[in-house]
C-alpha positions in Angstrom: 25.3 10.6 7.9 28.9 12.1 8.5 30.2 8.6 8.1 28.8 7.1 4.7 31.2 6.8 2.4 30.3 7.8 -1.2 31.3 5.7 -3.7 34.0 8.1 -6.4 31.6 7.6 -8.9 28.7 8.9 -7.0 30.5 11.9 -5.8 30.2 14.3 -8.2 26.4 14.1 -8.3 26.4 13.9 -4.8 27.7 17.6 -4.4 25.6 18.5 -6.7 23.0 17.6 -5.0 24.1 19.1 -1.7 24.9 22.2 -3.3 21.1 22.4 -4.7 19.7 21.6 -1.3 21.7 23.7 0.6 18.5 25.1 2.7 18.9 28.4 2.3 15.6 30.8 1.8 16.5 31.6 -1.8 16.7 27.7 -3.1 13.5 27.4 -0.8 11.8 30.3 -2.9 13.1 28.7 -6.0 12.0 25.2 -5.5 8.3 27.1 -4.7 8.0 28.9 -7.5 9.6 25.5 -9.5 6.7 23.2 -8.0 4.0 26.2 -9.0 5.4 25.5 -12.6 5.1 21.9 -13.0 2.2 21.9 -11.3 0.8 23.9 -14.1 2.8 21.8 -16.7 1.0 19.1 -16.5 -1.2 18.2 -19.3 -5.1 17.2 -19.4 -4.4 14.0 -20.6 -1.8 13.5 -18.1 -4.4 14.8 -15.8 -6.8 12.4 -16.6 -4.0 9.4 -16.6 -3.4 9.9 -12.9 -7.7 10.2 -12.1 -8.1 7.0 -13.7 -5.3 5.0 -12.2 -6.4 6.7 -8.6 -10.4 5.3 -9.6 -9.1 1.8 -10.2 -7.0 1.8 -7.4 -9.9 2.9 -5.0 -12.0 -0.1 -6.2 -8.6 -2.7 -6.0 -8.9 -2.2 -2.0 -12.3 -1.5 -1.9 -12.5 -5.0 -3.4 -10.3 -6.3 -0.6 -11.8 -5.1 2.4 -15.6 -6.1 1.4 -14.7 -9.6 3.2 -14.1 -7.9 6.6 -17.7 -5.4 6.3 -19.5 -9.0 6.1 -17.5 -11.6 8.3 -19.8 -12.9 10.5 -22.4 -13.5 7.6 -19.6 -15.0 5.7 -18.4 -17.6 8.5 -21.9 -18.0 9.0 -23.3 -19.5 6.0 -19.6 -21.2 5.3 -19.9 -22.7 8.4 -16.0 -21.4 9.3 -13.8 -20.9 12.3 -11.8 -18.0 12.6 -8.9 -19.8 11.4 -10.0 -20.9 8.1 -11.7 -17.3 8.1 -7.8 -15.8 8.0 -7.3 -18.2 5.2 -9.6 -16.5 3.0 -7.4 -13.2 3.0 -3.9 -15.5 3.3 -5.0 -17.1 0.3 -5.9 -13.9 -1.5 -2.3 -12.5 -0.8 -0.1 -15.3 -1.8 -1.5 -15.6 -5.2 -0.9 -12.1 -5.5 2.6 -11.8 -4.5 3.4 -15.0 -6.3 2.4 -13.6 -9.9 3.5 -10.1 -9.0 7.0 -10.9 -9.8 5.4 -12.1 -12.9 3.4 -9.0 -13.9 6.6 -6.9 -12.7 8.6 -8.5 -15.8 6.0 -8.1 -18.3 5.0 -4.7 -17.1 8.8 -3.3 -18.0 8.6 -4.6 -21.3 5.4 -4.6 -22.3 1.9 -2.7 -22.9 0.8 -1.5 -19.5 -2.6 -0.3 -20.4 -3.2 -4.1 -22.0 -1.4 -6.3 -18.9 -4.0 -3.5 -16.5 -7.1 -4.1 -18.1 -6.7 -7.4 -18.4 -6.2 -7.9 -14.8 -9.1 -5.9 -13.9 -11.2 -7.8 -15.6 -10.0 -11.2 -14.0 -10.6 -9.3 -10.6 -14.0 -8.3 -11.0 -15.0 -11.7 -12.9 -13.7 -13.9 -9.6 -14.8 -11.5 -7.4 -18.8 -11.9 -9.0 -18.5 -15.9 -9.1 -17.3 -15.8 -5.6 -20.4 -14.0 -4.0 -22.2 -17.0 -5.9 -20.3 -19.9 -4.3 -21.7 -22.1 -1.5 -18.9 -24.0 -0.8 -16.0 -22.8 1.3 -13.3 -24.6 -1.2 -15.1 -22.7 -4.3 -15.2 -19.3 -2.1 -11.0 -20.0 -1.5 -10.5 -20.7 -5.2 -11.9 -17.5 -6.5 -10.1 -15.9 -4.1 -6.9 -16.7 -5.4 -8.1 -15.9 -8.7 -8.7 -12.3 -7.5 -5.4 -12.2 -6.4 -3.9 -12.7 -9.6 -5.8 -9.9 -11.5 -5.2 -7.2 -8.5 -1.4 -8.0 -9.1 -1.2 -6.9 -12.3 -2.6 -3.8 -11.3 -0.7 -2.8 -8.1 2.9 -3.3 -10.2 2.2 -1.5 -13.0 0.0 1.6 -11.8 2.3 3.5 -9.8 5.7 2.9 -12.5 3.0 4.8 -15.1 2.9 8.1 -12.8 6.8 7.7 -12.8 7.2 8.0 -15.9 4.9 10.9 -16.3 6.4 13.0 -13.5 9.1 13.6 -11.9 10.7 15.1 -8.7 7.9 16.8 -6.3 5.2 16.6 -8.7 5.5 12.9 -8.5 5.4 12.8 -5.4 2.2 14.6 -5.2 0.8 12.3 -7.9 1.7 9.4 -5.4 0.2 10.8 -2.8 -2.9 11.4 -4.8 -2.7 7.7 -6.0 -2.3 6.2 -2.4 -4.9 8.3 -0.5 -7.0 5.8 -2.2 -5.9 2.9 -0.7 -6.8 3.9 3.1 -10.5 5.5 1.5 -10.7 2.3 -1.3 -10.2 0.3 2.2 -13.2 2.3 4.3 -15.5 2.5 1.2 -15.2 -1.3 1.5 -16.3 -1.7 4.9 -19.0 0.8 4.3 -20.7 -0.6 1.1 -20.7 -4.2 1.4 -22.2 -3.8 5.3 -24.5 -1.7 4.1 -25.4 -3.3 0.8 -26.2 -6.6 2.4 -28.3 -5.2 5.3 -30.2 -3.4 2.6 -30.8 -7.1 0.8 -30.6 -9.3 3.2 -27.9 -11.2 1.6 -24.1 -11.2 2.4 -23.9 -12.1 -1.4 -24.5 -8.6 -3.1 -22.2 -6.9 -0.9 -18.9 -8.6 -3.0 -21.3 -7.4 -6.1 -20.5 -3.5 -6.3 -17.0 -3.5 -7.3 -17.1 -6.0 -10.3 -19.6 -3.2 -11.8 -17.2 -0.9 -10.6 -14.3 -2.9 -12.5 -16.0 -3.0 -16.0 -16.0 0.7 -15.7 -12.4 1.1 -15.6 -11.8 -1.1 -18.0 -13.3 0.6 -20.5 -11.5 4.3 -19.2 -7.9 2.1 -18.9 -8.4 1.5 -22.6 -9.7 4.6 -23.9 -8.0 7.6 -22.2 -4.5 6.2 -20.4 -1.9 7.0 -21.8 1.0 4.5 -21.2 4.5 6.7 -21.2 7.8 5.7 -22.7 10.0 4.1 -19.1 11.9 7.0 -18.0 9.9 9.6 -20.0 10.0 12.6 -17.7 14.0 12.2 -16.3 16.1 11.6 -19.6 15.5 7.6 -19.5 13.7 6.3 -21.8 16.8 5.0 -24.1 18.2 2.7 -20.8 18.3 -0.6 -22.2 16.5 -3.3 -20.2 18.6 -5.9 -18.5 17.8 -9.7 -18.3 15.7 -10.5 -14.4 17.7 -12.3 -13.4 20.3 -8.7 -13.3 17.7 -6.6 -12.0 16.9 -8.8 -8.8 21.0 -8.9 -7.9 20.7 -5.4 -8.4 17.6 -4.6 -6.6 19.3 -7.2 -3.6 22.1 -4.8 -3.5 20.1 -1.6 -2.8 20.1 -1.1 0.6 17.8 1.7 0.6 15.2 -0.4 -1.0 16.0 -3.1 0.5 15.6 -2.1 3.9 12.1 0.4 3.4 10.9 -2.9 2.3 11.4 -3.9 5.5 9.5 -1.4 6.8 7.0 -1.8 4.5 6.2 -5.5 5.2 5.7 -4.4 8.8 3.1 -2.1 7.6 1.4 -4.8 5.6 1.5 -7.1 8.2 -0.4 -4.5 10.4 -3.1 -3.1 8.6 -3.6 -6.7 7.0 -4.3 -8.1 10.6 -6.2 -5.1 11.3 -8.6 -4.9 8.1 -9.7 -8.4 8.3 -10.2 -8.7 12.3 -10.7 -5.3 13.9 -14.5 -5.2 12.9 -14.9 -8.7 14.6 -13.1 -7.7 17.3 -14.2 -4.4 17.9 -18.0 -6.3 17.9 -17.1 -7.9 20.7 -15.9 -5.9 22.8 -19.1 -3.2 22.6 -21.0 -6.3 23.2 -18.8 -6.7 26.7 -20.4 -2.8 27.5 -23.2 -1.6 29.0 -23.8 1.3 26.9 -25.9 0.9 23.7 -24.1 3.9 21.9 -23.7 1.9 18.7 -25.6 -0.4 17.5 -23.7 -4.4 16.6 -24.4 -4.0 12.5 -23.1 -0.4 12.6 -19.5 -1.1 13.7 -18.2 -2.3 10.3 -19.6 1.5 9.0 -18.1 3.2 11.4 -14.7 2.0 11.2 -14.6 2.1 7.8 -15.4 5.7 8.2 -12.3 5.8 10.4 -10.1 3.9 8.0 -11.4 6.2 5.3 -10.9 9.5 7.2 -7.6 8.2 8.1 -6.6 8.1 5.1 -8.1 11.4 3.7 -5.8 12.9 6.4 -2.7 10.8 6.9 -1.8 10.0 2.7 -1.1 13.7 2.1 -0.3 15.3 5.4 2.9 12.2 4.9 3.2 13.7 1.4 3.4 17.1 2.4 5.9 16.7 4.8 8.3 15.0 3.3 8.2 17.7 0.5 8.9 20.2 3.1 11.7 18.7 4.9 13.6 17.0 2.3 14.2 20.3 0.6 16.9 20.7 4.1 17.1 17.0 5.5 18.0 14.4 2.9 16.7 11.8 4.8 13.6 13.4 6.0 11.4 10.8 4.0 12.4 7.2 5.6 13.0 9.2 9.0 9.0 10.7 8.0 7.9 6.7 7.9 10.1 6.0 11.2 8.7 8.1 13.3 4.6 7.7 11.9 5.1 4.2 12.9 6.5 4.7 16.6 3.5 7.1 17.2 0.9 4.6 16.5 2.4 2.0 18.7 0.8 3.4 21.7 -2.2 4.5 20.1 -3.2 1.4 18.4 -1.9 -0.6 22.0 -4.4 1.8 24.0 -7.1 1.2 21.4 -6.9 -2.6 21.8 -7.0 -2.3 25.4 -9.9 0.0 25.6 -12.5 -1.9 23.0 -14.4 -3.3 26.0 -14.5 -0.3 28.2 -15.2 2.4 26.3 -16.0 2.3 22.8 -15.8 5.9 22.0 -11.9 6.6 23.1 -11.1 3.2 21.0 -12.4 4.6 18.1 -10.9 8.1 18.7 -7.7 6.4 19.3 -8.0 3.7 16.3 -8.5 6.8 14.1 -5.1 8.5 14.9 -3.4 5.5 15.0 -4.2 4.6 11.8 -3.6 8.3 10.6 0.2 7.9 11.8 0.3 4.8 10.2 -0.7 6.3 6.8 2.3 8.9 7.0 4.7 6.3 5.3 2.1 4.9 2.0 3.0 7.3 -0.9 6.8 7.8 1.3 7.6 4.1 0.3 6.6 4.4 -3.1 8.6 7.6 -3.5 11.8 6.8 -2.4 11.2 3.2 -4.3 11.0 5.5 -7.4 13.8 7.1 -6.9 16.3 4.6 -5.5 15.5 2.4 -9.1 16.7 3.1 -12.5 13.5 3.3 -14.5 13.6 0.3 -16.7 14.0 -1.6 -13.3 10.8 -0.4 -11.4 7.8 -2.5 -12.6 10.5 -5.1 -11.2 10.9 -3.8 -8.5 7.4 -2.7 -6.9 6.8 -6.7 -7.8 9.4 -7.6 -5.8 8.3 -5.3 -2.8 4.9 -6.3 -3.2 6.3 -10.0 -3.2 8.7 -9.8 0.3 5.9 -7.7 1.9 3.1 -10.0 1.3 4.9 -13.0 1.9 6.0 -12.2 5.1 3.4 -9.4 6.1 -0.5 -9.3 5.4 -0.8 -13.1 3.7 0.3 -14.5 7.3 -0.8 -11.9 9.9 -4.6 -12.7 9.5 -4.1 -16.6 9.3 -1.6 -15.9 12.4 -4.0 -14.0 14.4 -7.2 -16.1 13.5 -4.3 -19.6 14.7 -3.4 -17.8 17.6 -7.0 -16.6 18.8 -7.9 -20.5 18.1 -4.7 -22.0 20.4 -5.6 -19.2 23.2 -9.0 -20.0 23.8 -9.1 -23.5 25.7 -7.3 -22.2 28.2 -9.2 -18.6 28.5 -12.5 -20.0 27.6 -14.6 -21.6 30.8 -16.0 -25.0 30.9 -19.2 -25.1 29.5 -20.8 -23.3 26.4 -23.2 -21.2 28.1 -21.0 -19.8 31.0 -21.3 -16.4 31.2 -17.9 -15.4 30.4 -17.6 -17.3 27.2 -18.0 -14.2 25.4 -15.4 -12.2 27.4 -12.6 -15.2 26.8 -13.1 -14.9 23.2 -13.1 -11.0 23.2 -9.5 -11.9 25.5 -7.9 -14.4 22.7 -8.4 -11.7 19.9 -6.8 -9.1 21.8 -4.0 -11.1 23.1 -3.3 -12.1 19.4 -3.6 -8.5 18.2 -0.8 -7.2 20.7 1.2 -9.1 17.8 0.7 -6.2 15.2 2.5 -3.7 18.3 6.1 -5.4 18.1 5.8 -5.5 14.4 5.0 -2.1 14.3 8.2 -0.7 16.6 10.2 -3.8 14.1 9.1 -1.5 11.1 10.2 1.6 12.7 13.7 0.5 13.0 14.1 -0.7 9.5 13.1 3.1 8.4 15.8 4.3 10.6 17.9 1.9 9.0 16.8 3.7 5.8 18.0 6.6 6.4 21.6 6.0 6.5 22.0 5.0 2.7 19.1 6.8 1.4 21.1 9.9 0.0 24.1 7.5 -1.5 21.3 5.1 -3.5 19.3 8.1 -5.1 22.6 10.1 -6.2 23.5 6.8 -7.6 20.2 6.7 -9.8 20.5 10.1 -10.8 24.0 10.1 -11.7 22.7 6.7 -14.0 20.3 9.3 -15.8 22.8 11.9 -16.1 25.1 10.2 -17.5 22.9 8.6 -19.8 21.5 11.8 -20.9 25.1 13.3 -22.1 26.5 9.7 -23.6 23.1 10.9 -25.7 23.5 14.5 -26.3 27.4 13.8 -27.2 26.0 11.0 -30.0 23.9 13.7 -31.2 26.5 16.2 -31.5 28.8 14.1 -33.3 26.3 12.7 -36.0 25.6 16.9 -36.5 29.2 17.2 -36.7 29.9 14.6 -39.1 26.9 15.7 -41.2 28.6 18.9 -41.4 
């Protein structure tokens, strides 16, 4: 970092900001006993504003994984290959990124708690009529429609705890709020499996979470409490700017810019991996010997790993990168970097070993996964503080928009394609040779090894990250700071003149 150059207007908050992270033991001490403080500032109602938002995010990808725990039933009574099967998630994800840009605009201008709730309830609505569909083209539609209510949701959520918090206290908050996105994805797995074992019917597993969703609704309404933009840091009084000025902006931040990056690899991993690895995973213990696990259970059990994952991996991220940015400035995109290149072999080495030995695949899926959950609340951190705050709705929109477009809305399609193109030349002649169900095990894998190049791709843009990551925050903050005296120099002049 010897070699960026800091812009002259930057450079004054840029010292400062080297000066007050100097890493010696006393500013260490300080910054303690500052995080025991605002810990113990925060209000009940601010309290209960971040449990809420954490609820209805657990359900938003509890809702999206409920697909994967019940595939098989699902292509079975649709009668679908496991290409149009990828559509069903693909289709899901484009509607969403396409009216997240949408949501992004409203949500930093108007009512959060009214544009949430609404889309909550146009979630858990689509989500109900699509357990009663028959039809694959009915099925599709809805999902779409679910798409468009979990958008509204996923902009809007995380710039509320913004505006609520601030420094390492946000970043807790995040962490809090995104540990329910690996557990929202497990409980997924785990319910609707086991709910339509329980009836019988693949139907009433995609039935929990639109009770779920009429819950929330009613706690959005009554007990959020939807902050002034920029509350907590000094900027609430920035003026908005038209959209058309936030995305050149937003196109000119590198630091966001490029964790987006990262971020779409990350999407377009656990996106391939949520709606295929319990397929896959079922075919490959049908390869063994062993009767260790039973077929139905596999769906349970890795969304027991996905959950556990996540209770580990969303804070231990959090908590490091509170540590080590206090002496490394770029310890939070380097934090993301590095998370991703230790999963690479793990998740490579779980693939491999589906068919041999179910027991290290599952150890190894589980650590995989828990490196890959280092970077969740990390990429919503530094997106807060790398954007202005009347910019943000705008710009989690816009990440949500780049990473879905070209992360998890193509990577199940992609793999489900690929699987498809691989398998008359790995599958024998004949429909009841005895390797049919190895050459199908082979075609997933051999797609899968996709998700390992995208990973190391991902790493790279974090380390890209890291470079600018110190010059696009001071920017921000100088923004606020400056705001804040043009404010407090008003003020003393209207005293003045009333004197």
């Amino acid at each position: 970092m010897e070699n960026t150059i800091i812009p002259p207007h930057v450079s004054r908050q840029y010292l400062v900001v080297n000066e007050e992270t100097s890493g010696s033991s006393n500013s260490v001490i300080q910054k303690n006993q500052s995080d025991k403080q605002e810990i113990k500032s925060v209000t009940m109602t601010e309290w209960v504003t971040v449990v809420i938002l954490c609820f209805v995010n657990l359900i938003n990808y509890m809702d999206r994984t409920t697909i994967a725990g019940i595939l098989p039933e699902i292509q079975e009574a649709l009668k679908i290959a496991n290409g149009s099967t990828g559509l069903l998630q693909t289709a899901f994800i484009v509607s969403y990124m396409i009216f997240a840009p949408l949501f992004g605009y409203l949500g930093d201008r108007y009512n959060r708690k009214i544009i949430m709730s609404a889309g909550v309830f146009i979630w858990s609505l689509t989500t109900f009529l699509g357990s009663c569909m028959k039809t694959f083209e009915g099925f599709i539609a809805l999902r779409m429609c679910v798409g468009i209510g979990e958008a509204s949701y996923s902009t809007i959520a995380p710039t509320i705890i913004s505006d609520l918090f601030v420094k390492d206290t946000r970043s807790k908050m995040l962490a809090l709020f995104y540990f329910a996105i690996p557990v929202g994805s497990g409980l997924g797995y785990i319910t609707s499996g086991k709910i339509a074992q329980a009836t019988g019917k693949w139907q009433w597993g995609l039935r929990i979470t639109p009770v779920l969703g009429i819950i929330a609704i009613i706690l959005i309404l009554l007990f959020v409490r939807d902050p002034a933009r920029g509350e907590k840091e000094g900027g609430s009084h920035i003026s908005s700017t038209s959209w058309s000025i936030d995305v050149k902006e937003l196109l000119k931040n590198r630091s966001f810019m490029l964790s987006t990056g990262g971020f779409t690899c990350v999407a377009f991993v656990t996106g391939a991996l949520a709606l295929w690895a319990p397929k896959f995973l079922q075919l490959g213990l049908q390869l063994q010997n062993s009767n260790s696990l039973d077929i139905d259970d596999v769906s349970f059990v890795f969304g027991l790993i996905a959950m556990l994952a996540g209770l580990f991996g969303v804070p231990m991220g959090s908590i490091m990168a509170q540590k080590l940015r206090v002496c490394y400035h770029q310890a939070d995109p380097l934090i993301c970097a590095v998370g991703l290149f230790i999963s690479v072999p793990l998740i490579f080495f779980a693939i491999v070993t589906a068919n041999t030995n179910s027991t290290l695949c599952f150890i190894l899926i589980f650590f995989g996964q828990l490196a890959l959950n280092l970077t969740w609340s990390i990429v919503a951190d530094i997106l807060l503080y790398v954007v202005i705050p009347t910019r943000r709705s705008t710009a989690e929109a816009f990440q949500i928009l780049v990473a879905h477009a070209l992360g998890d809305a193509g990577s199940p399609y992609l793999i489900g394609l690929m699987s498809e193109g691989l398998n008359p030349a790995l599958t024998p002649l004949g429909p009841f040779d005895e390797f049919a169900a190895l050459a199908e095990f082979r075609c997933l894998q051999y797609s899968l090894f996709v998700t390992i190049f995208v990973e190391v791709i991902g790493g790279f843009f974090f380390l890209l990250t890291a470079l600018h990551i110190e010059k696009d925050k001071a920017v921000v903050d100088l923004t606020l700071a400056d705001k804040n005296e043009a404010e407090t120099s008003l003020v003393g002049n209207g005293e003045d003149n009333e004197r």
